[in-house]
N, CA, C and O of each residue as an XYZ file, in Angstrom:
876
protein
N     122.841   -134.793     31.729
C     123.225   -133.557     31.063
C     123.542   -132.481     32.089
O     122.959   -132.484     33.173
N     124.705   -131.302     31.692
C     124.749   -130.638     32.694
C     123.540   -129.253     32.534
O     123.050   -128.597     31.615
N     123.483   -129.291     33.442
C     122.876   -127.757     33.343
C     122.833   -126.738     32.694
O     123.956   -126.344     33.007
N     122.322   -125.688     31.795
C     122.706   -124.723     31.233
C     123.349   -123.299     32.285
O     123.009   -122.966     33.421
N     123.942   -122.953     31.747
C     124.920   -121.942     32.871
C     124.081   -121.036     32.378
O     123.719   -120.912     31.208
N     123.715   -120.262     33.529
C     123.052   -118.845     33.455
C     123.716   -117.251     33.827
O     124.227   -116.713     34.809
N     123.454   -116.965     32.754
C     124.706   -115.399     33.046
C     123.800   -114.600     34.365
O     122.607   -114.903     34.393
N     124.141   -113.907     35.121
C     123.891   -112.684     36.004
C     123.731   -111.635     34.848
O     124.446   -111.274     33.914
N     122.380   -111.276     35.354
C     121.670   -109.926     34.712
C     122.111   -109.041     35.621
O     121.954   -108.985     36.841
N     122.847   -108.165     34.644
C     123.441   -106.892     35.076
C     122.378   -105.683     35.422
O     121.351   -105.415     34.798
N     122.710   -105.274     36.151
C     121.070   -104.035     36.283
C     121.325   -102.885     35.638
O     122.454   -102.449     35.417
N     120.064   -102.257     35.254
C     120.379   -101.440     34.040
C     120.818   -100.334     34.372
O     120.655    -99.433     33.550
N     121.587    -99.971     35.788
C     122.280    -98.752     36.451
C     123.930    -99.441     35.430
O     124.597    -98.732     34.676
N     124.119   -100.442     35.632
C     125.472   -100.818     35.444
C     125.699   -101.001     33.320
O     126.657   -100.766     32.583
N     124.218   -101.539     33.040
C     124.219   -101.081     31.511
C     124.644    -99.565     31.154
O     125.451    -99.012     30.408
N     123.827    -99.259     31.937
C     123.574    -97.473     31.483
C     124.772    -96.773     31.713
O     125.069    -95.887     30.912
N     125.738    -97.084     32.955
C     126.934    -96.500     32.741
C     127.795    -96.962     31.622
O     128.345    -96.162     30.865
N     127.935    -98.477     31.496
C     128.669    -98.457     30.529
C     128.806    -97.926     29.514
O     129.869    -97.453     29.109
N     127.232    -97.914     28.652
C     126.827    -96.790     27.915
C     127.671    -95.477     27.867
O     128.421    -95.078     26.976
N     127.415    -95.030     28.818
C     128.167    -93.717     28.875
C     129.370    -93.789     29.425
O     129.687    -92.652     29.775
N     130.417    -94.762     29.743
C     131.743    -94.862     29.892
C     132.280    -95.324     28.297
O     133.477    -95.384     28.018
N     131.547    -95.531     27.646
C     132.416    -95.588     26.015
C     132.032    -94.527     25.436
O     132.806    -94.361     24.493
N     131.233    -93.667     25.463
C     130.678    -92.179     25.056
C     131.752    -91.086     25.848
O     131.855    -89.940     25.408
N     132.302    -91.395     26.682
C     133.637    -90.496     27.399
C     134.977    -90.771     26.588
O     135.843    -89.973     26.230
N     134.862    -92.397     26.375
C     136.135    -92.855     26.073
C     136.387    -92.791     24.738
O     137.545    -92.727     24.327
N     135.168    -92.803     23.793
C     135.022    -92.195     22.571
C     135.350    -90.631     22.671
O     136.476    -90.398     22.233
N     134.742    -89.615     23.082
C     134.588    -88.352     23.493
C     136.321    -88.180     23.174
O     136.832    -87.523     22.268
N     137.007    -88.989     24.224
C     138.482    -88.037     25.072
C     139.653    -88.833     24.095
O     140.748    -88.309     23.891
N     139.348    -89.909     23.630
C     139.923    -90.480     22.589
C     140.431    -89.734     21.190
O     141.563    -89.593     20.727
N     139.046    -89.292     20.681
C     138.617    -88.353     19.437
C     139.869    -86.731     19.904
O     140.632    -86.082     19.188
N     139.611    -86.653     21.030
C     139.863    -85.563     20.745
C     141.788    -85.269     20.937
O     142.499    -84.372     20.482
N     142.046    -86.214     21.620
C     143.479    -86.700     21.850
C     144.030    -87.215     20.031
O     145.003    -86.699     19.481
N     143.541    -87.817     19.670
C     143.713    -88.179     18.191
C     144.055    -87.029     17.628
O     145.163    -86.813     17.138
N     143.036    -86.160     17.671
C     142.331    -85.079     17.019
C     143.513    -83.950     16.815
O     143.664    -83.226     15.832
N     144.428    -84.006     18.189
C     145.620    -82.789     18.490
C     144.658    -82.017     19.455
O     145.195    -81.756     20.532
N     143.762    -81.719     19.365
C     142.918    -80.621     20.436
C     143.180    -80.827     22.233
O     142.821    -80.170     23.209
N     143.993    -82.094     22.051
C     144.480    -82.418     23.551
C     146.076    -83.023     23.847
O     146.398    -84.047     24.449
N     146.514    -82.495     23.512
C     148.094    -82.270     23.199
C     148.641    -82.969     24.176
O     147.987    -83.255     25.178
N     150.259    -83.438     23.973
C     151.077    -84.058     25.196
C     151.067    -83.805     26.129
O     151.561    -82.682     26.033
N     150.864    -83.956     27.222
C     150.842    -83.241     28.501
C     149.634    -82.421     29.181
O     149.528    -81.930     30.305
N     148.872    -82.455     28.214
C     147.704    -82.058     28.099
C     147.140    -83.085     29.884
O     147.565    -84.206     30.163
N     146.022    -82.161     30.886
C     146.031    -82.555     31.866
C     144.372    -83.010     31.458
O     143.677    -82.167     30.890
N     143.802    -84.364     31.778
C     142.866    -84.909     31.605
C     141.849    -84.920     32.842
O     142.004    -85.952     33.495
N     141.013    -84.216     33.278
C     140.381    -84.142     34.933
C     139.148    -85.353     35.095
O     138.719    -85.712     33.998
N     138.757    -85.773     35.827
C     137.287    -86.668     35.236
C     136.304    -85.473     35.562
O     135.208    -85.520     35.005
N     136.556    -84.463     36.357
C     135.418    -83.684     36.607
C     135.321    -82.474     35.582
O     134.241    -81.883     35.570
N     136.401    -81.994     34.646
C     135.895    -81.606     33.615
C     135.102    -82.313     32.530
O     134.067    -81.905     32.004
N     135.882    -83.654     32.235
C     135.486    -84.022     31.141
C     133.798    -84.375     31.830
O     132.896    -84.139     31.026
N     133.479    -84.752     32.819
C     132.210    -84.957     33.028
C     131.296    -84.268     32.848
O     130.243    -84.659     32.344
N     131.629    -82.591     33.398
C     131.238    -81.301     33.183
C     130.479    -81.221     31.788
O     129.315    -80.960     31.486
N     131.820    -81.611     30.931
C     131.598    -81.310     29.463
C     130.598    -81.779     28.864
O     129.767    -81.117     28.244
N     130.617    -83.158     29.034
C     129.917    -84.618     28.536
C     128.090    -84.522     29.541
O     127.078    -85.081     29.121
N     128.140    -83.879     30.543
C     127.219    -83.573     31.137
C     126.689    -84.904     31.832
O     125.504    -85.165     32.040
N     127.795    -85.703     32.156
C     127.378    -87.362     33.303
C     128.360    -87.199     34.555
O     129.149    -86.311     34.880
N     128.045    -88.234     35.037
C     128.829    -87.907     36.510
C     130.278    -88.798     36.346
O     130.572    -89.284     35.254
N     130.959    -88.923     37.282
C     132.330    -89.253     37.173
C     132.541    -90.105     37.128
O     133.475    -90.378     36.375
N     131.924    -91.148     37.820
C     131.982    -92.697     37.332
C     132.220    -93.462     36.105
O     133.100    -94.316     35.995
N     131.213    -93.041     34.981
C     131.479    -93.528     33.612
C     132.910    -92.997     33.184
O     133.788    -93.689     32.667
N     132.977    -91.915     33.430
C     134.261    -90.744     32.626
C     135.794    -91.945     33.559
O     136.731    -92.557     33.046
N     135.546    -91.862     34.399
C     136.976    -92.890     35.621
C     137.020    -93.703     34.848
O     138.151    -93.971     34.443
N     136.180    -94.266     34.427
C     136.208    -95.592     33.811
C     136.550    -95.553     32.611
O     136.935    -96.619     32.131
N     136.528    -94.322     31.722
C     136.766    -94.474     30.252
C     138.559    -93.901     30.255
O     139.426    -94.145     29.416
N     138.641    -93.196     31.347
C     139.917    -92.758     31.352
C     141.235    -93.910     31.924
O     142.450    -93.897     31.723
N     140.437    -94.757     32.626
C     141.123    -96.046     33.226
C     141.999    -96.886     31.850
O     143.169    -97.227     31.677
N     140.290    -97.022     30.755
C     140.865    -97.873     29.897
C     141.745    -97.073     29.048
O     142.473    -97.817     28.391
N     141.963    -95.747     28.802
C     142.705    -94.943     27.792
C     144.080    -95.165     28.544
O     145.179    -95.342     28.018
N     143.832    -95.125     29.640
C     145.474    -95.524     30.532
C     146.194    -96.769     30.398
O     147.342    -97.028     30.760
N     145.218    -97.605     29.740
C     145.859    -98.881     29.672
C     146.030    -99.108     28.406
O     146.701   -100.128     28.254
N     145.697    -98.572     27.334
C     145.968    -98.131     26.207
C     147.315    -97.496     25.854
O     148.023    -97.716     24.871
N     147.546    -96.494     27.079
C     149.083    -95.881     26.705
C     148.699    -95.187     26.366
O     149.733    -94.841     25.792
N     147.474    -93.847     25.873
C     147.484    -92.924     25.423
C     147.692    -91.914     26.841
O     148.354    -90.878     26.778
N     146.983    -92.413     28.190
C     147.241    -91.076     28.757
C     148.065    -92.267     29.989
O     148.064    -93.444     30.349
N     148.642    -91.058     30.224
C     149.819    -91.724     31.540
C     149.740    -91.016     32.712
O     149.490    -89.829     32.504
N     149.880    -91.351     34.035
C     150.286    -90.214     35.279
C     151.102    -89.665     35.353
O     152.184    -90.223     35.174
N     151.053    -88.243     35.662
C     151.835    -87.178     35.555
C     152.231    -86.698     37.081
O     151.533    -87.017     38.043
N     153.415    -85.904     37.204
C     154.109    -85.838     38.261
C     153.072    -85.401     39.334
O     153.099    -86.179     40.287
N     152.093    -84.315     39.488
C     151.035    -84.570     40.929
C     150.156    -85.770     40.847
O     149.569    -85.923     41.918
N     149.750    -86.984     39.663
C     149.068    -88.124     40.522
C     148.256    -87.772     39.573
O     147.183    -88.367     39.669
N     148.355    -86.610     38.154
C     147.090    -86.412     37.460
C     147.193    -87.545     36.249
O     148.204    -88.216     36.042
N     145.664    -87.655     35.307
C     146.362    -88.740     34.249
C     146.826    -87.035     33.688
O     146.443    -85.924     34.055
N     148.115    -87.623     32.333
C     147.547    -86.626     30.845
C     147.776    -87.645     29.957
O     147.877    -88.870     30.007
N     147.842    -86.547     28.909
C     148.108    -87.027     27.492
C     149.796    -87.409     27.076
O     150.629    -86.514     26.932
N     150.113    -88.831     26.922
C     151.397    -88.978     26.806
C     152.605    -88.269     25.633
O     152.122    -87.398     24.909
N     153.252    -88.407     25.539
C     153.766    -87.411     24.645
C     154.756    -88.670     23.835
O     155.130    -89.711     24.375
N     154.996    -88.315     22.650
C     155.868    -89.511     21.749
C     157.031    -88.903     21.731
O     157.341    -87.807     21.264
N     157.869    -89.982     22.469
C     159.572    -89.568     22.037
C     160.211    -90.526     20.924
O     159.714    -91.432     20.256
N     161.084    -90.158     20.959
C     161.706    -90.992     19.222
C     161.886    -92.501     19.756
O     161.779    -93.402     18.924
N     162.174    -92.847     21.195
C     162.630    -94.165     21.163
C     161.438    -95.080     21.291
O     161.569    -96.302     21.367
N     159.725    -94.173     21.324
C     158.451    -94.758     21.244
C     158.229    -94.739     19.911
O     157.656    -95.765     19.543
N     158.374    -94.255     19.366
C     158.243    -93.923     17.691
C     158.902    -95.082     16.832
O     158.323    -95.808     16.025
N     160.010    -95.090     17.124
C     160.569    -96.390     16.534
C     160.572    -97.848     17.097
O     161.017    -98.889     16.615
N     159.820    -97.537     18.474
C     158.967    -99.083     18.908
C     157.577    -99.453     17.950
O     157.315   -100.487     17.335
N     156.881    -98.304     18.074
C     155.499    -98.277     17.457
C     155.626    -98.940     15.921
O     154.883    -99.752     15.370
N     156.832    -98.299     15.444
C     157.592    -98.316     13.725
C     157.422    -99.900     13.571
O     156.599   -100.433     12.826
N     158.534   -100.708     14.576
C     158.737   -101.916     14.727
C     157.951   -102.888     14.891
O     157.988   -103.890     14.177
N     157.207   -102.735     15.773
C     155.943   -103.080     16.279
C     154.477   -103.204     15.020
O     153.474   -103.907     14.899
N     154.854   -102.541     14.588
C     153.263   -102.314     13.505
C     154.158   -103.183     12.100
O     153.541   -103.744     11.194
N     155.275   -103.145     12.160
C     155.611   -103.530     10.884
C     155.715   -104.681     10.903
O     155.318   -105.287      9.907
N     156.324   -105.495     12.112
C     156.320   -106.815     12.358
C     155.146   -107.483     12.214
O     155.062   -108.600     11.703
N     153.870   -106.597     12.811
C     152.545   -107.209     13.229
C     151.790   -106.790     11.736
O     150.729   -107.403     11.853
N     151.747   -106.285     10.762
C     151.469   -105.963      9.403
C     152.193   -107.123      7.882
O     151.654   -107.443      6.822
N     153.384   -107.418      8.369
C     154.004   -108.444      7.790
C     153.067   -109.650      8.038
O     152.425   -110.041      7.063
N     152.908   -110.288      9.217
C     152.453   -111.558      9.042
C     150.711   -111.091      8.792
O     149.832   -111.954      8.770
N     150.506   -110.067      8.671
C     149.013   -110.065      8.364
C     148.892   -110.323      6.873
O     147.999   -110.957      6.311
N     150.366   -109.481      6.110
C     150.113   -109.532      4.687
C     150.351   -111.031      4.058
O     149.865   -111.466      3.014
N     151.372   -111.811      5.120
C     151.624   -113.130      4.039
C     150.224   -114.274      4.294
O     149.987   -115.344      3.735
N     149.515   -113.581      5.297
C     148.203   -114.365      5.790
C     147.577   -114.137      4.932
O     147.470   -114.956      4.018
N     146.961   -112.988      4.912
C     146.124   -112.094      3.634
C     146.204   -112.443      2.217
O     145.191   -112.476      1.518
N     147.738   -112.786      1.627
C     147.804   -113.191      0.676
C     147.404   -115.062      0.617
O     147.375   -115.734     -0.414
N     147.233   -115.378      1.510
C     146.492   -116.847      1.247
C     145.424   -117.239      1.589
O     144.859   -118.315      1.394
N     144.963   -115.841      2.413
C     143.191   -116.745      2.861
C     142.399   -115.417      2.356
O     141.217   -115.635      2.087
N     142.822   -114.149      2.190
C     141.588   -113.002      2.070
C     140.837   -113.776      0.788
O     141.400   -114.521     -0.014
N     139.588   -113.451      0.802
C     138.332   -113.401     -0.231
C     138.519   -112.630     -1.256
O     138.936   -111.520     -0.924
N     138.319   -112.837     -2.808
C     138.817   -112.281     -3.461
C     137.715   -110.650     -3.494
O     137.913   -109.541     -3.992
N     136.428   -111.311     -2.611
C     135.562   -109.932     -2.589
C     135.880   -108.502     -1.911
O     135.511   -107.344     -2.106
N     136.978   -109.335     -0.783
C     137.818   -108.448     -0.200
C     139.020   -107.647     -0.927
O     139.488   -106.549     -0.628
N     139.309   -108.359     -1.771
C     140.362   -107.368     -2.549
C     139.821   -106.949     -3.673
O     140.630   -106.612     -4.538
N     138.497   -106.849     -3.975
C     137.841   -106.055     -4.561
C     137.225   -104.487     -4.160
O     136.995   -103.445     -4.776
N     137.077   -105.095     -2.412
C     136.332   -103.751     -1.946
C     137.758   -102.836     -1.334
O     137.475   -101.705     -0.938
N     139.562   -103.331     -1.213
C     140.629   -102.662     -1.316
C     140.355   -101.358     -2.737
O     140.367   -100.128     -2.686
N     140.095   -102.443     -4.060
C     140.181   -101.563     -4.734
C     138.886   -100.265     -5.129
O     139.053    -99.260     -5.820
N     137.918   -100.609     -4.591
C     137.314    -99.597     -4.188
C     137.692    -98.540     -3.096
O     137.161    -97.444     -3.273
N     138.468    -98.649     -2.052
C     139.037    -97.678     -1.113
C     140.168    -96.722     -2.006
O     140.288    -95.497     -2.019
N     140.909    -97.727     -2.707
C     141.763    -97.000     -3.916
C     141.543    -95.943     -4.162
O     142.235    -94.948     -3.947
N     139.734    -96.105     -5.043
C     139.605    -95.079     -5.620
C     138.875    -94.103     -5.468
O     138.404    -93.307     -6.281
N     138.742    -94.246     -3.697
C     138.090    -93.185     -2.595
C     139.580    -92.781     -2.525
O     139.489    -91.616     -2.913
N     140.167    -92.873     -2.416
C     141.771    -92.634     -1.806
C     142.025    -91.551     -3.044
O     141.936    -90.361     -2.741
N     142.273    -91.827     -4.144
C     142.790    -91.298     -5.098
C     141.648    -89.983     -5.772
O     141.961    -89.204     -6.672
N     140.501    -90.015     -5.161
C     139.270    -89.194     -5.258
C     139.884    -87.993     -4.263
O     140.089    -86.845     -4.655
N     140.146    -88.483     -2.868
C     140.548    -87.552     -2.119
C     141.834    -86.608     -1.994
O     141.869    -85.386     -1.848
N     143.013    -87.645     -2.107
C     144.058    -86.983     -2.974
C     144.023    -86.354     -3.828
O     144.917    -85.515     -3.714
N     143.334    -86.193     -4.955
C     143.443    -85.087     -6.053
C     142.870    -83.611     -5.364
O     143.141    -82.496     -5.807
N     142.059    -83.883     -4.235
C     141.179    -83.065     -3.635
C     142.141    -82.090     -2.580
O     141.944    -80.917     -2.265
N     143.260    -83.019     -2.149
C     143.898    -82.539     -1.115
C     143.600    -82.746      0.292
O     144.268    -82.338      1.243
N     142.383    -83.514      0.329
C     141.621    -83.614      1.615
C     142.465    -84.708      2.667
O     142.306    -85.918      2.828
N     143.332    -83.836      3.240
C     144.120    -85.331      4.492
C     143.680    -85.599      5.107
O     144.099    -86.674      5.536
N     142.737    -85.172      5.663
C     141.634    -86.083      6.856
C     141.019    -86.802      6.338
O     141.054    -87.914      6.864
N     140.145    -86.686      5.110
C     139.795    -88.187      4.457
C     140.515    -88.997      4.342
O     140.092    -90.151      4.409
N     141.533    -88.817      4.179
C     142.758    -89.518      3.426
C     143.473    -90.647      4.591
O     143.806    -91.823      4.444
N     143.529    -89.905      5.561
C     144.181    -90.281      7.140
C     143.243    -91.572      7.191
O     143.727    -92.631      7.590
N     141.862    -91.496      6.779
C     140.642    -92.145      7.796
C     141.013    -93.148      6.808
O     141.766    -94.005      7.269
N     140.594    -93.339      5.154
C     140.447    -94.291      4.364
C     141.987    -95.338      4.445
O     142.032    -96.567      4.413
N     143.425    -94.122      4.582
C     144.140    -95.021      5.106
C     143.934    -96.283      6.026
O     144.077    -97.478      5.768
N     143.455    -95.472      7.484
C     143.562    -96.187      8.342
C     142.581    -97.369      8.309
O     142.740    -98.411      8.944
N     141.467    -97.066      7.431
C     140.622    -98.359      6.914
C     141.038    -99.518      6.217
O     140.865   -100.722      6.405
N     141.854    -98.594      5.044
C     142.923    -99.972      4.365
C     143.656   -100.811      4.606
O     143.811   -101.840      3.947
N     144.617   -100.274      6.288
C     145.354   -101.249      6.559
C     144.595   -102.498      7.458
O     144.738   -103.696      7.705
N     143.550   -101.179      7.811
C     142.712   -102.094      8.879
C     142.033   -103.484      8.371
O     141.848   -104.540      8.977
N     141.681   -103.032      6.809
C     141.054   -104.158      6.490
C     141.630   -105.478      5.689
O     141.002   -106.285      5.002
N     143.330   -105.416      6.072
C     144.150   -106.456      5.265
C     144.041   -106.655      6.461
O     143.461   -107.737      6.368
N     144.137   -106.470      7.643
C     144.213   -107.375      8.690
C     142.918   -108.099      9.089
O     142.881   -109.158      9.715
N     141.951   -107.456      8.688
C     140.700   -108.691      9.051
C     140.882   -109.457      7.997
O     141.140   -110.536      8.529
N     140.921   -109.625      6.870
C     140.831   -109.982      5.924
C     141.835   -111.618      6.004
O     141.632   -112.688      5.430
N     142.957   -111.185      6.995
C     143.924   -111.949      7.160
C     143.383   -112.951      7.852
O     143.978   -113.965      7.487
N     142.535   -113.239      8.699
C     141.913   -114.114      9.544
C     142.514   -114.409     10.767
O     142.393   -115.524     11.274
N     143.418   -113.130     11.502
C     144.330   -113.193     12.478
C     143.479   -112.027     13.367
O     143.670   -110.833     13.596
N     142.718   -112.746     13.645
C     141.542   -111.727     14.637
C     142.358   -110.845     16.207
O     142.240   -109.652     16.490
N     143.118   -111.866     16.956
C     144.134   -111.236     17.494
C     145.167   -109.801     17.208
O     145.374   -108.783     17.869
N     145.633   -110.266     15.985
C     146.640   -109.367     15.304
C     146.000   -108.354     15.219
O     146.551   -107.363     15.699
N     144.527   -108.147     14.561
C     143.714   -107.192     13.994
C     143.550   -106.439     15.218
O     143.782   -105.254     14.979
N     143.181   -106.677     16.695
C     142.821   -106.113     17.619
C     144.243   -105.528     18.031
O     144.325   -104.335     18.322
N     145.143   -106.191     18.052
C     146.252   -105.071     18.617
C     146.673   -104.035     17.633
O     147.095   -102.994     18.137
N     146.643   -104.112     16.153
C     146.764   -103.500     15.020
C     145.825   -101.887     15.489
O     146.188   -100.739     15.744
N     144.641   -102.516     15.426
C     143.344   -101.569     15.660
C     143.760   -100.443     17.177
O     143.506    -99.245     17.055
N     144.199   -100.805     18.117
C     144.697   -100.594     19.070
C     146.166    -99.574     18.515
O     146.100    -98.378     18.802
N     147.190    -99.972     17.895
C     148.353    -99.128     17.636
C     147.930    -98.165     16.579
O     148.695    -97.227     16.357
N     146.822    -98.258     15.891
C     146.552    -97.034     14.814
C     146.335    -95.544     16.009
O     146.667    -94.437     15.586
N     145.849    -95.661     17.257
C     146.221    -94.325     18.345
C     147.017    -93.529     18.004
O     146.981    -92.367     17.599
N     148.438    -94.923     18.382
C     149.834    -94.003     18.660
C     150.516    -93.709     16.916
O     151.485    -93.002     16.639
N     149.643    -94.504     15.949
C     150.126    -93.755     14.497
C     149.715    -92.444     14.209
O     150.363    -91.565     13.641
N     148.305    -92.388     14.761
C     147.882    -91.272     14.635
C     148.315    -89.941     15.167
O     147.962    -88.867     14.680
N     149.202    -90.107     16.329
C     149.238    -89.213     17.623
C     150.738    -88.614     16.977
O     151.143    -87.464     17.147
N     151.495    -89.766     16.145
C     152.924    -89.813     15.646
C     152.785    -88.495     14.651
O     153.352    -87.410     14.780
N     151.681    -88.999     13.422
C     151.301    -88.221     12.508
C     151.216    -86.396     13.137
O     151.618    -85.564     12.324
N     150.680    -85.829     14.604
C     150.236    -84.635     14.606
C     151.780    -84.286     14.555
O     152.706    -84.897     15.089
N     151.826    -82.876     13.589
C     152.364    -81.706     13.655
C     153.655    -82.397     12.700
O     154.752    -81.840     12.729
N     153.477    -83.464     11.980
C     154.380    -83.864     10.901
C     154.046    -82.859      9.721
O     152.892    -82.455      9.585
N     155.009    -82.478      8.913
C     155.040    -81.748      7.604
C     155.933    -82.756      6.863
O     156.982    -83.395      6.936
N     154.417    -82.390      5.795
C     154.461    -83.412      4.391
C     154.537    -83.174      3.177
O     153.498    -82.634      2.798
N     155.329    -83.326      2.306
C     155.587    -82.297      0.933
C     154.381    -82.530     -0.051
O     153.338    -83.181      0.006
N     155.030    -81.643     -1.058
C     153.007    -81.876     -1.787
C     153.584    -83.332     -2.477
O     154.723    -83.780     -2.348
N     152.507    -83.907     -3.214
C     152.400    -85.193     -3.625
C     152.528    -86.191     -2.651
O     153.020    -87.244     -3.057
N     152.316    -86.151     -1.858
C     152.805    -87.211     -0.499
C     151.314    -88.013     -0.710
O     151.416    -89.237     -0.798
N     150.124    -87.520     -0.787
C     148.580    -88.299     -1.010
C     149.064    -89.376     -1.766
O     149.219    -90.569     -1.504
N     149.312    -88.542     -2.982
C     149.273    -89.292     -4.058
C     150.441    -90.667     -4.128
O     150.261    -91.725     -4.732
N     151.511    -90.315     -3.411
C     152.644    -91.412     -3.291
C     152.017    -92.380     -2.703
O     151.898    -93.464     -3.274
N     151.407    -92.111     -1.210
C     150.812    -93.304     -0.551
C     149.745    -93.887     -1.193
O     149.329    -94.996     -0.860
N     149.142    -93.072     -2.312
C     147.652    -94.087     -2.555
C     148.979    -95.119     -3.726
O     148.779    -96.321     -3.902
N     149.950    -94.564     -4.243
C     150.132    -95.300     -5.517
C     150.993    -96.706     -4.583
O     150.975    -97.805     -5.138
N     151.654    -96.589     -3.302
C     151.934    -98.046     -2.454
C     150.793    -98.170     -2.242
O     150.896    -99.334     -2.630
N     149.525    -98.074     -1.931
C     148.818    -99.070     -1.505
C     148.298    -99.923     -2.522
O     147.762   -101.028     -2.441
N     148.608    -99.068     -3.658
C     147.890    -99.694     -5.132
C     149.277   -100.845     -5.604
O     148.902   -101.713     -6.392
N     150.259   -100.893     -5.343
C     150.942   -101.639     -5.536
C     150.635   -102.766     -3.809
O     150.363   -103.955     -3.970
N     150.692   -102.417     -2.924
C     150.160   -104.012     -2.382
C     149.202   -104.455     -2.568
O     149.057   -105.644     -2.288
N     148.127   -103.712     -3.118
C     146.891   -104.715     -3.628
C     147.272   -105.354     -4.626
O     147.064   -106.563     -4.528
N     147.843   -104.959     -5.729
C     148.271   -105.852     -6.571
C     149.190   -107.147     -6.159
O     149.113   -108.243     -6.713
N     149.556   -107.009     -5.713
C     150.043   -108.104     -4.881
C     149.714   -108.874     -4.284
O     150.136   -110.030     -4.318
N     148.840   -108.422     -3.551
C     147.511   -109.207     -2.953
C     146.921   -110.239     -3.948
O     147.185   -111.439     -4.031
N     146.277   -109.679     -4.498
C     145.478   -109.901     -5.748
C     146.325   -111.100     -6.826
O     145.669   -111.822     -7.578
N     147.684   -111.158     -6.762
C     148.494   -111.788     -7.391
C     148.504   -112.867     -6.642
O     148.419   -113.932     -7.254
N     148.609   -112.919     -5.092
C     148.927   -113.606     -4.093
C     150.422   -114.327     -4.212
O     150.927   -115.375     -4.616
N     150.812   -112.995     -3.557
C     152.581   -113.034     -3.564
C     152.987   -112.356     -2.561
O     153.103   -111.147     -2.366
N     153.213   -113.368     -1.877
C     153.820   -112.796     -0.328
C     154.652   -112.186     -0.143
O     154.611   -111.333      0.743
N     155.534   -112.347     -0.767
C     157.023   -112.024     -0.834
C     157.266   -110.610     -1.600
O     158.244   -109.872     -1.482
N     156.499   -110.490     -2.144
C     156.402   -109.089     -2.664
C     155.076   -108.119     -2.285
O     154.880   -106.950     -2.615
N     154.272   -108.976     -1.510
C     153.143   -107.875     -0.877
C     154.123   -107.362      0.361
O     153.871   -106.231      0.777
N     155.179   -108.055      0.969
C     155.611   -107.514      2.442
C     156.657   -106.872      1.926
O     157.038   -106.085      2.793
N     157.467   -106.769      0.771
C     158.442   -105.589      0.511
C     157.039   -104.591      0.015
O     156.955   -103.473      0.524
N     156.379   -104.867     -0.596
C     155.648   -103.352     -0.728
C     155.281   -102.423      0.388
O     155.335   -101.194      0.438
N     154.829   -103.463      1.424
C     154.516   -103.111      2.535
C     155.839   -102.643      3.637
O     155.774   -102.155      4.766
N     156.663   -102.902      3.052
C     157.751   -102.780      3.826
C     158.502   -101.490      3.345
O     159.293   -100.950      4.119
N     158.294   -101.009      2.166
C     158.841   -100.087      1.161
C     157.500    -98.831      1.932
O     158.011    -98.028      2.713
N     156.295    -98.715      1.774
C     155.181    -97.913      2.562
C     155.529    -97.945      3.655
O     155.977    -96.804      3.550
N     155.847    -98.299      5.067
C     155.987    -98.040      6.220
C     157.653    -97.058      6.439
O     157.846    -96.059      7.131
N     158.520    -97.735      5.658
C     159.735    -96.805      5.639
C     159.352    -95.422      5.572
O     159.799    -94.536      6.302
N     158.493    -95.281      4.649
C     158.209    -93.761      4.087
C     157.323    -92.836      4.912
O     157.321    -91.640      5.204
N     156.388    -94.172      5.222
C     154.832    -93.086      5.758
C     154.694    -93.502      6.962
O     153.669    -93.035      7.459
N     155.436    -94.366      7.855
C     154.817    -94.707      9.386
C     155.077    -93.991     10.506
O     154.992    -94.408     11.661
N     155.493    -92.578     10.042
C     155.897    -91.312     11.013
C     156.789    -91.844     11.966
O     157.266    -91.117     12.838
C-alpha cells in the first residue's frame, strides 16, 4: 500500500493572514461594487491597511487577487485602480454571461431538483415583495441570487464559478444606469416566466426567456 500523503501544516502566521487577506478583499470589493470607489479610483495598500487597521501584506494580497479579477488594473504611475467599463467591455461581459447562462439554463432544465425550483419560486416572491416596495438594492441582491442559483442548480460547478465571478463587472455595469419606473416589476415578471419554464422543463423556451431578460436588463 502506498503511504498516506501528508499535507504541510501551515503556521498560524500564514492562517491568520489569510484570514485577513479575504477581509481586505471583501472590504475593497464591497466597496468598488458599492460605487463608493469609482473608475479610476486610486487603490493604495497603505490606506486601505490604515483603514482596515492590518498591515500590508494581507491587503497586497487581496488587491493582487482583485487584479486578476479585472476589477482593478494598473494605472499610468504603476498604481492599481478601479477599472472603468467601456462599451466594447460591456458588450463582451453582455456576450459572455449570455453564452455562459444559456448552457446553464438547458442544463438546469434537465437535472435541477424540483426543490430547487421551488425555493426560485420563493425568491419570486421576495422579489415581487421588494418591488412593490421600490427597494433596488434588495432587488439587485435577490436578483443576483436567482441567477446565481440556476447555475448551481445546473450541476456545471465550473460555469457557476466563472458566472459568480462576472456578477462584479454586472454590477459595476449597473452603477449610474437610469431606470424607468416599473423596471422591478418587469424583471421580477421575466424571471417568473423562466421559472416556469424551468419547472415545465423546456429548454428551448427557458433560453429565449432568458435571452428576452438579458436583452433588456444586462446593462
Amino acid at each position: 500500500m502506498r503511504p498516506t500523503a501528508q499535507l504541510d501544516r501551515k503556521p498560524e502566521s500564514d492562517l491568520r493572514s489569510g484570514s485577513l487577506a479575504d477581509g481586505a478583499y471583501r472590504h475593497v470589493r464591497d466597496e468598488i461594487l458599492a460605487g463608493r470607489l469609482g473608475p479610476g479610483s486610486v487603490v493604495g495598500e497603505g490606506a486601505v491597511a490604515e483603514q482596515l487597521g492590518i498591515s500590508k501584506t494581507p491587503v497586497r494580497q487581496a488587491l493582487q487577487l482583485l487584479h486578476r479579477e479585472g476589477l482593478l488594473e494598473v494605472g499610468r504611475r504603476r498604481q492599481l485602480i478601479v477599472c472603468g467599463v467601456s462599451d466594447e467591455h460591456r458588450r463582451e461581459v453582455r456576450e459572455v454571461r449570455e453564452a455562459l447562462e444559456s448552457l446553464v439554463m438547458r442544463r438546469a432544465c434537465e437535472s435541477m431538483p424540483i426543490e430547487e425550483i421551488d425555493y426560485l419560486r420563493l425568491l419570486l416572491i421576495r422579489q415581487r415583495r421588494v418591488a412593490d416596495l421600490g427597494d433596488e438594492e434588495a432587488f439587485i441582491e435577490l436578483d443576483e441570487e436567482f441567477h446565481l442559483r440556476i447555475a448551481a442548480g445546473s450541476g456545471l460547478p465550473v460555469v457557476e464559478r466563472f458566472l459568480g465571478e462576472l456578477r462584479g463587472f454586472v454590477r459595476i455595469m449597473r452603477l449610474g444606469s437610469s431606470r424607468p419606473p416599473g423596471h422591478l416589476m418587469a424583471v421580477y415578471r421575466e424571471h417568473e416566466a423562466i421559472v416556469d419554464a424551468l419547472e415545465a422543463r423546456k429548454p428551448g423556451r427557458a433560453v429565449r426567456a432568458l435571452r428576452v431578460h438579458l436583452a433588456k436588463h444586462s446593462y
